[in-house]
C-alpha positions as CSV (number, residue, x, y, z in Angstrom):
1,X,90.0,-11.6,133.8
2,X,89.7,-11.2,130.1
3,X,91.8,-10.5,126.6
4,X,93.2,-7.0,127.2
5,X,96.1,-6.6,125.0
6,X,94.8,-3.9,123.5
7,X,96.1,-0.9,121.4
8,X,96.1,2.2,123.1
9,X,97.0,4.1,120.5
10,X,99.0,4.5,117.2
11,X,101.4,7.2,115.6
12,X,99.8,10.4,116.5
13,X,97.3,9.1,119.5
14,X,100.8,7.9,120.9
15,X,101.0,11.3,122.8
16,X,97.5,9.9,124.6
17,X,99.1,7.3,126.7
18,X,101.0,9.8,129.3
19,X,100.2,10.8,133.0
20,X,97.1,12.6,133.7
21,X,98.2,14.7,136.3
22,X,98.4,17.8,134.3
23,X,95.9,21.0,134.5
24,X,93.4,20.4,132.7
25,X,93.2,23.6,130.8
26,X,96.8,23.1,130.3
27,X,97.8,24.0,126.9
28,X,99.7,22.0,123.9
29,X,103.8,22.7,123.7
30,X,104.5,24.8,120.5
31,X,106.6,22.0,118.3
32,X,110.1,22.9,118.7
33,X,113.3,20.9,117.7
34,X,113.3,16.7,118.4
35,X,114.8,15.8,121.2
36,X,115.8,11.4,122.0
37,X,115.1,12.5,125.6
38,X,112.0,14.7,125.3
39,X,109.0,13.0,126.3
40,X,105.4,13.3,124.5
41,X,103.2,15.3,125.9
42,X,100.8,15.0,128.3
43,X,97.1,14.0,127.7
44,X,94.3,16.8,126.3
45,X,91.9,15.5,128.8
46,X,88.0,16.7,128.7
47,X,85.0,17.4,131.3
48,X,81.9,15.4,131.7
49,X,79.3,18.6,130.5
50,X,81.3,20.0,127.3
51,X,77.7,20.2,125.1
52,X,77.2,18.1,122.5
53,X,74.2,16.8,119.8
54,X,74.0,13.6,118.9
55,X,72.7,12.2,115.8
56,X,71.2,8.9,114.7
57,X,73.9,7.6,112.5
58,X,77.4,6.1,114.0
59,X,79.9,8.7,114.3
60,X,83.2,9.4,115.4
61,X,82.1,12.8,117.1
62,X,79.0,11.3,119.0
63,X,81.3,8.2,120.1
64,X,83.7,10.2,121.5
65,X,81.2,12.3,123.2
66,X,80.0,9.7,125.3
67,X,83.5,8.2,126.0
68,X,84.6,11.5,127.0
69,X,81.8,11.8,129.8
70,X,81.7,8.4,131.2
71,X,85.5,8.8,131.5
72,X,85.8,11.8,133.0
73,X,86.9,12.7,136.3
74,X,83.4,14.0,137.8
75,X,82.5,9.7,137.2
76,X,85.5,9.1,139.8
77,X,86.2,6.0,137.8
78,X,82.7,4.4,138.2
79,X,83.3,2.2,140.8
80,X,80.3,0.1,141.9
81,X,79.1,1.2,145.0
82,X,79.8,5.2,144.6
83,X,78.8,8.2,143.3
84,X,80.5,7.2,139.9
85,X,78.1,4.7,139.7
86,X,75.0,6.8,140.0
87,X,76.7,9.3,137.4
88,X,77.3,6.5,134.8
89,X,73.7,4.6,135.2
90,X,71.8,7.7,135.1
91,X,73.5,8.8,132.0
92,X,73.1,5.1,130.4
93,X,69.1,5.5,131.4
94,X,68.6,9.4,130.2
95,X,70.9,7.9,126.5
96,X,68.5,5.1,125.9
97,X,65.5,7.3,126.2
98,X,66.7,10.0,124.7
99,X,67.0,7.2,121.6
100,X,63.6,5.9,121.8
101,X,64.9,2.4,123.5
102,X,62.3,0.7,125.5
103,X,63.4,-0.8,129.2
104,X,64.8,-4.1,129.0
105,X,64.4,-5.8,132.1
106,X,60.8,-6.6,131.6
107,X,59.8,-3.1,131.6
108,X,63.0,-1.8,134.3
109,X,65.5,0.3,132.9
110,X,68.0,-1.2,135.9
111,X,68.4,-4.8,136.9
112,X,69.9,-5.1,141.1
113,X,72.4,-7.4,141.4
114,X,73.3,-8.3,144.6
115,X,76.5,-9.0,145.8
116,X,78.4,-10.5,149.1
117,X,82.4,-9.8,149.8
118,X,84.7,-12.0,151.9
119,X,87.6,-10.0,153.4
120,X,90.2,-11.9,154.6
121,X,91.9,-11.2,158.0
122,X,95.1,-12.0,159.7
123,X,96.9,-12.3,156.3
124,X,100.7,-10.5,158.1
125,X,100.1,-14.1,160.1
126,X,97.9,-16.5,158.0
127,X,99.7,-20.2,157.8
128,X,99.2,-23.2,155.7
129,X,100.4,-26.0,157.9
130,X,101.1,-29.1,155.9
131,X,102.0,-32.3,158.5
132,X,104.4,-34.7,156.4
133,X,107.3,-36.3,157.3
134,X,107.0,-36.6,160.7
135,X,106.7,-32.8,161.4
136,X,105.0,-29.6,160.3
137,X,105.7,-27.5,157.0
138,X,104.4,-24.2,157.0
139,X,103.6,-22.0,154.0
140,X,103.1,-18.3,154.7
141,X,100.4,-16.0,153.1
142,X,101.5,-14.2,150.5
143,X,105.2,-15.1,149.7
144,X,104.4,-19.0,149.5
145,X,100.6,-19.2,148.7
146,X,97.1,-17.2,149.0
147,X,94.5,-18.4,150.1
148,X,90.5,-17.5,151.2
149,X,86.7,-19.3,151.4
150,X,84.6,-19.1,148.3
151,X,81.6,-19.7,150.7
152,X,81.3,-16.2,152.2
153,X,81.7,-17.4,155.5
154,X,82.8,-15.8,158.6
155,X,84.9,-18.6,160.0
156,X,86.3,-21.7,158.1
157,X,88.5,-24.3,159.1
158,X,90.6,-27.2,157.5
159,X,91.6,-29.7,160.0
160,X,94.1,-33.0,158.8
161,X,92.3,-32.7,155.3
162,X,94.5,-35.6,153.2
163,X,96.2,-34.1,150.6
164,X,95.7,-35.1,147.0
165,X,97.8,-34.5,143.9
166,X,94.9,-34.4,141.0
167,X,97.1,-33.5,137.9
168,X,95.3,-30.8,136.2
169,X,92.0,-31.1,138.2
170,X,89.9,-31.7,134.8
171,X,87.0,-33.7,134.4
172,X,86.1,-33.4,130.4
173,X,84.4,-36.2,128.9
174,X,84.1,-34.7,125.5
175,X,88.2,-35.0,125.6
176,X,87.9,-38.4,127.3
177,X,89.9,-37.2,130.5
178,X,89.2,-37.8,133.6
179,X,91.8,-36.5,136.6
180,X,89.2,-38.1,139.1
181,X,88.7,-41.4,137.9
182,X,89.2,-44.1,140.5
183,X,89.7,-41.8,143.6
184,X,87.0,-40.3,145.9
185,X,88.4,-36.4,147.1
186,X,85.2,-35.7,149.2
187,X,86.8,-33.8,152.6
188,X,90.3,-33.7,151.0
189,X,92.6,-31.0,150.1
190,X,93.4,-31.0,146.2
191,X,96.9,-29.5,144.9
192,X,96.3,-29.5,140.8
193,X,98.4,-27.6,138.0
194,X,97.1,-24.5,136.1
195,X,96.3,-24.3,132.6
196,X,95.3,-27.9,130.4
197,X,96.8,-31.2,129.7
198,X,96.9,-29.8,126.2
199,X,99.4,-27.3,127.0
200,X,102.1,-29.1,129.0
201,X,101.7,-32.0,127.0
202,X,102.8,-30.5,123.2
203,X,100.5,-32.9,122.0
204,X,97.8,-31.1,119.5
205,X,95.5,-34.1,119.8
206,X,95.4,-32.7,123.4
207,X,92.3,-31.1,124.3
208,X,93.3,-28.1,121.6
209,X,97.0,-28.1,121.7
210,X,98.8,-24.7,123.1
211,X,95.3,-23.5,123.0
212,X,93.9,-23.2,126.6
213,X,90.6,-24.4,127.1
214,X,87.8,-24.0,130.1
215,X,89.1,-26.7,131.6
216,X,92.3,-24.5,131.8
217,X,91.1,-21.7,133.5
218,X,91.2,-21.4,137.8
219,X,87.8,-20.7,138.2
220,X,86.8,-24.0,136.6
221,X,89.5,-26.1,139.2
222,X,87.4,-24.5,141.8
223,X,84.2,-25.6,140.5
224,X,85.2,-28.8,139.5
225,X,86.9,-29.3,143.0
226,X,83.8,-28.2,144.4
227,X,81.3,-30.7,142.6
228,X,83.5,-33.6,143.4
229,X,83.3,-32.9,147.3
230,X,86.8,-31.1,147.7
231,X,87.5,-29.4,151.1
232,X,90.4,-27.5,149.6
233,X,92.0,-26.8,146.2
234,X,95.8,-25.1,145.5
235,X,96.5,-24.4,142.3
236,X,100.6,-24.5,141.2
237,X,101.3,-20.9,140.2
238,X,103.4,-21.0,137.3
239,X,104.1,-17.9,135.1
240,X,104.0,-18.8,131.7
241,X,100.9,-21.6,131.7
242,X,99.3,-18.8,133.7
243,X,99.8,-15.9,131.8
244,X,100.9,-13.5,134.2
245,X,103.0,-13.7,137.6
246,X,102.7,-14.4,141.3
247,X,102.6,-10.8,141.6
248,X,99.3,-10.6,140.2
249,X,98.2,-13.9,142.2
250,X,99.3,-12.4,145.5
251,X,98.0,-9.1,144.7
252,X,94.2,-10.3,144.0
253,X,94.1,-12.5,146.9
254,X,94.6,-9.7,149.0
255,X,92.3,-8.0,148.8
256,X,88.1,-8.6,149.4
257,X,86.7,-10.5,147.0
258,X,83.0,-10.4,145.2
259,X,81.0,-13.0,144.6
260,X,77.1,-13.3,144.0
261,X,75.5,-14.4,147.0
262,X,74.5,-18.4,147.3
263,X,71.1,-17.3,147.0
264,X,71.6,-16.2,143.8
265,X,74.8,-18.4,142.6
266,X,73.7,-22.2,144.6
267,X,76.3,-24.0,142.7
268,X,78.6,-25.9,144.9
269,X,82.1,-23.6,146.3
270,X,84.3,-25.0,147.4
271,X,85.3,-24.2,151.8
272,X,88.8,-23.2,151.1
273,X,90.8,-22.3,148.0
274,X,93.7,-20.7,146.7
275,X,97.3,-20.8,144.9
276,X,100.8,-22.1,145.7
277,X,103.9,-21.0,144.0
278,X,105.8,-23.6,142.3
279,X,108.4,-23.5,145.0
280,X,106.4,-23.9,147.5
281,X,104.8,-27.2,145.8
282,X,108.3,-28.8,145.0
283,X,108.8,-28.3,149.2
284,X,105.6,-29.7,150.3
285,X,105.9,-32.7,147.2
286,X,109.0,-33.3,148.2
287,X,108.5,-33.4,152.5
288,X,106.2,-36.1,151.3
289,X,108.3,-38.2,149.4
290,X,107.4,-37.1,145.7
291,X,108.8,-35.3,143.0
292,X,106.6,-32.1,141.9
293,X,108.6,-31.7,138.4
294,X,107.9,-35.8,137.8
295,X,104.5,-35.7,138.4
296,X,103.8,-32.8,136.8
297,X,105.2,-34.5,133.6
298,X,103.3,-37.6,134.3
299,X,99.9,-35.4,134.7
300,X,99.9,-34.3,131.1
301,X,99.7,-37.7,129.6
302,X,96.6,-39.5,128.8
303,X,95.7,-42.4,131.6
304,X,97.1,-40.5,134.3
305,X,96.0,-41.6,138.2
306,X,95.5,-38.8,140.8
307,X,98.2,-39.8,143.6
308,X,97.8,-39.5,147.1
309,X,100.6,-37.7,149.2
310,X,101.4,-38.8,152.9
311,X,100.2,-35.2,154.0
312,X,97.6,-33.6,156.0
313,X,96.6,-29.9,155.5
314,X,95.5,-27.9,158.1
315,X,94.7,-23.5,158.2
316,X,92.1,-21.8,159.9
317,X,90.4,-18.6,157.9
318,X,88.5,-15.8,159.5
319,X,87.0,-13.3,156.7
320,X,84.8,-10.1,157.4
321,X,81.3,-10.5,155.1
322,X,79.2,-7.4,153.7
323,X,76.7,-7.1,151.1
324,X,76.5,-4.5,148.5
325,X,73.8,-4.0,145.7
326,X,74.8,-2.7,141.8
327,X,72.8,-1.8,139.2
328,X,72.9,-3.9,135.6
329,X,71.3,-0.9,132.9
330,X,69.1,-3.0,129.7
331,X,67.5,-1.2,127.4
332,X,65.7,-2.8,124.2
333,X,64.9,-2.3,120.5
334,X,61.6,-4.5,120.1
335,X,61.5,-6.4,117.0
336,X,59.2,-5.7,114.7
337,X,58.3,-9.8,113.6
338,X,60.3,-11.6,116.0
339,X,60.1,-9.9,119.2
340,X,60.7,-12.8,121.5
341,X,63.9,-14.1,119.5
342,X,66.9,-11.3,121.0
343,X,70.2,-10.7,119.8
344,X,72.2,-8.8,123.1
345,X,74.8,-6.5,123.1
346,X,77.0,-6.7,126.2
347,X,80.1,-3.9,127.8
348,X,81.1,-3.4,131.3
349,X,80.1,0.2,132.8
350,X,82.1,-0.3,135.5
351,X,85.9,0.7,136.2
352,X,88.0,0.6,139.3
353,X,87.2,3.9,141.2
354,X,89.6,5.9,142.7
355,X,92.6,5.3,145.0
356,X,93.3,8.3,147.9
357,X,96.6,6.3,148.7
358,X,98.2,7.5,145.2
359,X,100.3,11.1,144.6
360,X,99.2,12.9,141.9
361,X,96.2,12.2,139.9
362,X,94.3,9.4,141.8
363,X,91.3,8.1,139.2
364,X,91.3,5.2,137.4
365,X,89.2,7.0,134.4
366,X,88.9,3.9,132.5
367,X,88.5,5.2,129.4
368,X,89.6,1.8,127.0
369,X,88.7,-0.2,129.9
370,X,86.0,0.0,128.9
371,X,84.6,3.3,128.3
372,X,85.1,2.4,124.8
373,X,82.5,-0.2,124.7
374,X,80.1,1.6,126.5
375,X,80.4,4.1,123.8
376,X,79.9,1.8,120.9
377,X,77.1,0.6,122.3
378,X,75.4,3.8,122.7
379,X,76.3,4.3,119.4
380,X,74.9,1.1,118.1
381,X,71.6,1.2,120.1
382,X,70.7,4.8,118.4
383,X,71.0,3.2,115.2
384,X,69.0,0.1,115.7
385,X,66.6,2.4,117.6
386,X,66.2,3.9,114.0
387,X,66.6,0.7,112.4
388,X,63.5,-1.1,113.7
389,X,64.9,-4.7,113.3
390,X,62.3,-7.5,112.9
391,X,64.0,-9.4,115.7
392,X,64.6,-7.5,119.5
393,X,68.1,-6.4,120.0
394,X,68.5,-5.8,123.6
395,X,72.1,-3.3,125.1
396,X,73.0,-4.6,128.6
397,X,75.6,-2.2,130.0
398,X,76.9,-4.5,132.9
399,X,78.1,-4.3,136.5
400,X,80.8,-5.8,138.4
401,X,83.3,-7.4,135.4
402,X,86.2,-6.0,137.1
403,X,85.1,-8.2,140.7
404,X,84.7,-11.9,138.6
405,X,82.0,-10.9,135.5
406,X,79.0,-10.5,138.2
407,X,77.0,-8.2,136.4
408,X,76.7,-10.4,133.3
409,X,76.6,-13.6,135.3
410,X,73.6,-12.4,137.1
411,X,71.7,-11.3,133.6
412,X,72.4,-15.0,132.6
413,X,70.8,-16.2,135.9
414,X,67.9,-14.1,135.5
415,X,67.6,-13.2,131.7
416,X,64.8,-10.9,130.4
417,X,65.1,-13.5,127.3
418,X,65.1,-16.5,127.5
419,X,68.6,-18.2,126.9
420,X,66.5,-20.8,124.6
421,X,65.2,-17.6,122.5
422,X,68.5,-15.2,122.8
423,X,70.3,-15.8,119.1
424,X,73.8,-14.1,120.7
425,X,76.0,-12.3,122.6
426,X,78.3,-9.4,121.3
427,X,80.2,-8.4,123.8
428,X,82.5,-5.3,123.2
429,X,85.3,-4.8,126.0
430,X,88.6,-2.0,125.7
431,X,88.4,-1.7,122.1
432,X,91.2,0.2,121.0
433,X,91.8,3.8,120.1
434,X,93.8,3.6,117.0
435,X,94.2,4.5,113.2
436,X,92.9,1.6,111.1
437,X,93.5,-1.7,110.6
438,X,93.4,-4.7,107.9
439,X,92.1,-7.2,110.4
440,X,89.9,-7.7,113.4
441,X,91.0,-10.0,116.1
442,X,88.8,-13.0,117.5
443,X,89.6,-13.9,120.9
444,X,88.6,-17.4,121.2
445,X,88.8,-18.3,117.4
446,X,87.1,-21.2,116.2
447,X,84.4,-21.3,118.6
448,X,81.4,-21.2,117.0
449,X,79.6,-19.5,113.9
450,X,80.0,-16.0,115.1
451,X,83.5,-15.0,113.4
452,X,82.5,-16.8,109.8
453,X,79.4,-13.9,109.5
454,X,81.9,-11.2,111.3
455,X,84.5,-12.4,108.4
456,X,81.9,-11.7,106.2
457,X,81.2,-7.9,107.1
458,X,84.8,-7.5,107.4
459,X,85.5,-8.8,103.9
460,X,82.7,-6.2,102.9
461,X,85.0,-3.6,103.7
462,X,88.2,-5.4,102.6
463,X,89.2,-6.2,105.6
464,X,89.9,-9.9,107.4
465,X,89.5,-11.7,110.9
466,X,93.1,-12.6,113.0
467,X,92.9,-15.3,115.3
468,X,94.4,-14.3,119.4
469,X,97.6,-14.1,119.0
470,X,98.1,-15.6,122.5
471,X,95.3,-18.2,122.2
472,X,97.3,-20.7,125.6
473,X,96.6,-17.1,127.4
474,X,92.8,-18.0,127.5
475,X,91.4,-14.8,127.2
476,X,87.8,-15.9,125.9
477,X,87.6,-16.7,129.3
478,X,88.2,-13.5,130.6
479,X,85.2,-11.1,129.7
480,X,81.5,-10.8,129.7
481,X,80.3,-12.8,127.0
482,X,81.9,-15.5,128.9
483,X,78.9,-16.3,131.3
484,X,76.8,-16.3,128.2
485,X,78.9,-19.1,126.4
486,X,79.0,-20.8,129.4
487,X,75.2,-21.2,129.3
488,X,75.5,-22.2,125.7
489,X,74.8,-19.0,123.6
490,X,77.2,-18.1,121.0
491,X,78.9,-15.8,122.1
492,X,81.5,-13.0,120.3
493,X,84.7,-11.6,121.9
494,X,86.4,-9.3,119.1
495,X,89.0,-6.1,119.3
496,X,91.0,-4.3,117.2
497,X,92.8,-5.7,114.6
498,X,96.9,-5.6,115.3
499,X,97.6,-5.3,111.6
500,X,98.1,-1.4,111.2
501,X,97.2,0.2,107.9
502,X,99.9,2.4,108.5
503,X,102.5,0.3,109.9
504,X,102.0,-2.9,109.3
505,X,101.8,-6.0,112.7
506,X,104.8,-4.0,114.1
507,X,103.3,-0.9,114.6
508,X,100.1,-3.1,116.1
509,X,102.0,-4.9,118.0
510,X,104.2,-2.4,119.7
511,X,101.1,-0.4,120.5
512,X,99.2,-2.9,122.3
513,X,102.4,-4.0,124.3
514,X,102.5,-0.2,125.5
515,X,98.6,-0.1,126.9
516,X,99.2,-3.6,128.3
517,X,102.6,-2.2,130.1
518,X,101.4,1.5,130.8
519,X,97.9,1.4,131.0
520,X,95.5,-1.6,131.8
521,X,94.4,-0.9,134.9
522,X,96.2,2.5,135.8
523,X,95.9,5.7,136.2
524,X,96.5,6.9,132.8
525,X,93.8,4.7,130.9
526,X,92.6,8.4,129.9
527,X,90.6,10.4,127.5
528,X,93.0,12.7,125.1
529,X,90.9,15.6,123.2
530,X,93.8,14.3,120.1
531,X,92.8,10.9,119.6
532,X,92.2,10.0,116.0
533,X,89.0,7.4,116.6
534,X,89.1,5.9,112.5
535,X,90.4,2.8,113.6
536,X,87.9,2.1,116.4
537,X,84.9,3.7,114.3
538,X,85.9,0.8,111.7
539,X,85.2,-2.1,114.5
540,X,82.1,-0.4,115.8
541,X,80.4,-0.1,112.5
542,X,81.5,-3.8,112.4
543,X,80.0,-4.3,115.6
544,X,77.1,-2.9,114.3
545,X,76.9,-4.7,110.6
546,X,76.8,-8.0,112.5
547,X,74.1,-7.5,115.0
548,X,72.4,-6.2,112.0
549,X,72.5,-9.3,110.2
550,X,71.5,-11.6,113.2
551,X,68.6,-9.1,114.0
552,X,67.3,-8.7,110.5
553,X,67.4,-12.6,109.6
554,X,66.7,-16.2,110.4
555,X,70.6,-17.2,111.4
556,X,71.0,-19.2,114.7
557,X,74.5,-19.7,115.2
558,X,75.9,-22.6,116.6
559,X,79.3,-24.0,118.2
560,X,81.8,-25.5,116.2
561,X,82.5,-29.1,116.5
562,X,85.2,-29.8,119.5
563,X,83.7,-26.3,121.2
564,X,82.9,-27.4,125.3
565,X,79.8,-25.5,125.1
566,X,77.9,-27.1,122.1
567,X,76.7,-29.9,124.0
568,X,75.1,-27.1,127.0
569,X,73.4,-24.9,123.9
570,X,72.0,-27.9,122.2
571,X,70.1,-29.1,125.8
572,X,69.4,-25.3,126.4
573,X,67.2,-25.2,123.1
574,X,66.2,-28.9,123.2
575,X,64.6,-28.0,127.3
576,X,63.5,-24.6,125.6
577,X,61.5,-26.6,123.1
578,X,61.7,-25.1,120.2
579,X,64.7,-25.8,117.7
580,X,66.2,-22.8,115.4
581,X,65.6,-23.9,112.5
């Protein structure tokens, strides 16, 4: 859901990134002779009440005070929903007062965002039937496709829906593409290809080349297929356009998924939607009389013509619904002349709670993910709170990124600012823990106006920007700033840089390769009592530098030319009736 390759650590924080299931009063092996087979040691973990006082300024020690409460075991891996997440808002609440912050949610500390799961049943037995060819193909949950309702409904069923190849499933007139022109889809099932035409088609004149844009991303197919009348949408799973593999497909269908409700979210959803694996599409293309592989090559170039297949889908869904509430925490620094214009600060509180099922240690601390931006942001609200900044800078800790970006997509929906009158986002997700760095690394580079002022606080310190170094991976897409640049506000998504002082891009490199393979999303994202926190004090006091020029001048930034949300911020301030100047 979001750019994650991520540092976990460098040269000595290397002995951070081991299992957790030690004591935790353990103590640390006296060095003795090398050993190729010997293997670091195990994490110096720490407990949510070791006492601490904090100061004003932005601090190593007071960042990894926070970092080591929110990620401790006693927060069971704030899960929405639990205990943990009473622990972690209540300390987010008692850390803004305790700063002098004023409630941000017109004068609420907590904003309730509701939220409905779908629970698929049956899935041992679940069938796509597909009649072509004058019988019945069937495609099994799980090892040829997933599948579930995006309506939160109980029972859903797709009866002898035609089926539909719609190339990439794009609508982008900006690009001058168009997968639906000259076919109505209303009540059909639509089978389209992941990623962009830009990708498959080496062509850089392509949307942006190699890089993936929205148009790219599933949730987009989904909503497009939705506004154009779809009853159904597969996407054709393939690994490297997707970025990861069917195991991680098959693994997220599987289990319930979170959506706001339709009271909250009325955009159009689409009845039935889901994945197929490229095998499975060559089969059901080729049933039909087609060739996937041909008209997946025809797809990427320009003039293409959705082509209808001599099929008829057919799969009946049955899904268990509940509704759950979570808790957004906003706090605000008011400005001192501008008080209505707001530059926000955005980081996911919550994590992925704890699994009874696992041997050993069982919580899934989250401490990069993202106890690290929660902790920066502390740290940078008790500065602005000193700081008194002439416009409002406003800290939304958010709910619900790890279930689809809910939290933040919820603040957008019901903003304390207006969108019209919010300057940007900052958003500040699994920053790394290591050493420092000659760059900083944009996700998303070449978006909008964002990176040229973070270039210029990182050149302050003789430092430089790096663009993704997997832009066709779209991980812009993937975090909470996302929902803001989908309404049109800039928006930042920045890490840690990959170019290690001591090191060099190797050294970068090879770390955030180990936190993506070890770490993201497991047991052993922990806090270690040894981390050295230089490197990601450097991007927090960048962090910081930025939000203090936005908040202490007359700067609106905008999107760059060729960006696919320009067009939505220039209406948002045009309907909001008064231009930046």
């Amino acid at each position: 859901m979001r750019r994650l390759a991520l540092a976990c650590l460098a040269a000595f924080a290397l002995a951070a990134c081991q299992s957790h299931d030690e004591d935790k009063n353990a103590q640390v092996p006296a060095p003795g002779p090398a050993k190729a087979t010997t293997a670091p040691p195990p994490p110096l973990p720490a407990v949510a009440n070791e006492p601490h006082t904090f100061t004003p300024d932005i601090t190593a020690a007071d960042f990894a005070a926070h970092l080591r409460v929110i990620s401790s075991d006693e927060y069971e891996g704030r899960k929405p929903g639990t205990l943990g997440e009473r622990l972690t808002t209540n300390y987010l609440i008692e850390q803004f007062k305790r700063m002098g912050l004023e409630p941000g949610n017109k004068g609420e500390w907590v904003q309730t965002v509701p939220a409905v799961s779908t629970e698929l049943t049956g899935q041992d037995t679940l069938k796509l039937d597909v009649a072509e060819g004058g019988g019945t193909e069937s495609f099994a949950f799980g090892k040829d496709m997933v599948v579930g309702t995006l309506q939160a409904k109980a029972d859903v069923e797709l009866k002898d829906s035609d089926i539909v190849f719609a190339g990439y499933g794009v609508d982008a007139p900006e690009a001058q593409w168009n997968d639906f022109d000259g076919i109505d889809v209303k009540g059909k099932t639509l089978i389209v290809l992941v990623n962009d035409p830009g990708w498959n088609g080496n062509d850089p004149s392509l949307f942006k080349g190699r890089e993936m844009t929205y148009y790219g991303r599933w949730t987009y197919k989904y909503e497009e297929a939705a506004r154009q009348g779809a009853a159904a949408v597969f996407i054709v799973h393939q690994t490297e356009p997707a970025a990861y593999g069917w195991n991680v497909v098959q693994s997220g269908w599987a289990t319930p998924r979170l959506d706001l409700p339709a009271s909250e979210d009325p955009s159009p959803r689409v009845p039935v939607a889901g994945w197929l694996t490229h095998e499975a599409a060559q089969r059901l293309f080729a049933k039909a009389g087609k060739n996937f592989d041909d008209l997946e090559k025809q797809a990427g170039v320009r003039g293409f013509k959705a082509v209808p297949l001599d099929a008829k889908a057919n799969i009946v869904l049955h899904s268990n619904i509940s509704h759950s509430l979570s808790n957004n925490v906003i706090g605000m620094v008011k400005g001192s002349e501008k008080p209505d214009e707001a530059v926000i600060y955005t980081a996911h509180w919550d994590h992925l709670g704890r699994d009874p099922s696992l041997k050993g240690h069982q919580i899934y601390n989250g401490a990069v993910d993202n106890g690290t931006g929660i902790a920066a942001m502390l740290e940078i609200a008790g500065k602005f709170a000193q700081d008194k900044p002439k416009r409002s800078v406003v800290f939304a800790a958010v709910t619900m990124e790890e279930s689809g970006l809910l939290g933040s997509q919820y603040y957008v929906a019901h903003p304390p600012f207006p969108l019209a009158k919010t300057v940007a986002d900052i958003n500040m997700d699994a920053l790394p823990i290591t050493k420092p760095t000659k760059d900083m690394e944009v996700t998303g580079m070449g978006q909008n106006d964002l990176e040229d002022m973070l270039a210029d606080v990182l050149k302050e310190d003789g430092r430089t920007i790096s663009g993704d170094a997997s832009p066709e991976k779209g991980h812009y897409f993937r975090s909470d700033h996302f929902n803001f640049a989908k309404a049109g506000v800039p928006a930042l998504a920045a890490g840690g840089g990959v170019d290690m002082v001591d090191g060099g891009k190797a050294a970068g490199e090879a770390a955030a390769d180990d936190y993506v393979k070890n770490h993201y999303h497991q047991v052993t994202d922990v806090f270690d009592l040894r981390w050295d926190f230089t490197g990601v004090m450097q991007n927090v006091t960048a962090f910081y530098k930025l939000g203090e020029k936005l908040a202490d001048g007359d700067t609106w930034p905008a999107w760059k030319d060729g960006s696919e949300f320009k067009a939505v911020r220039e209406k948002s301030l045009a309907e909001g009736k008064k231009k930046p100047k």
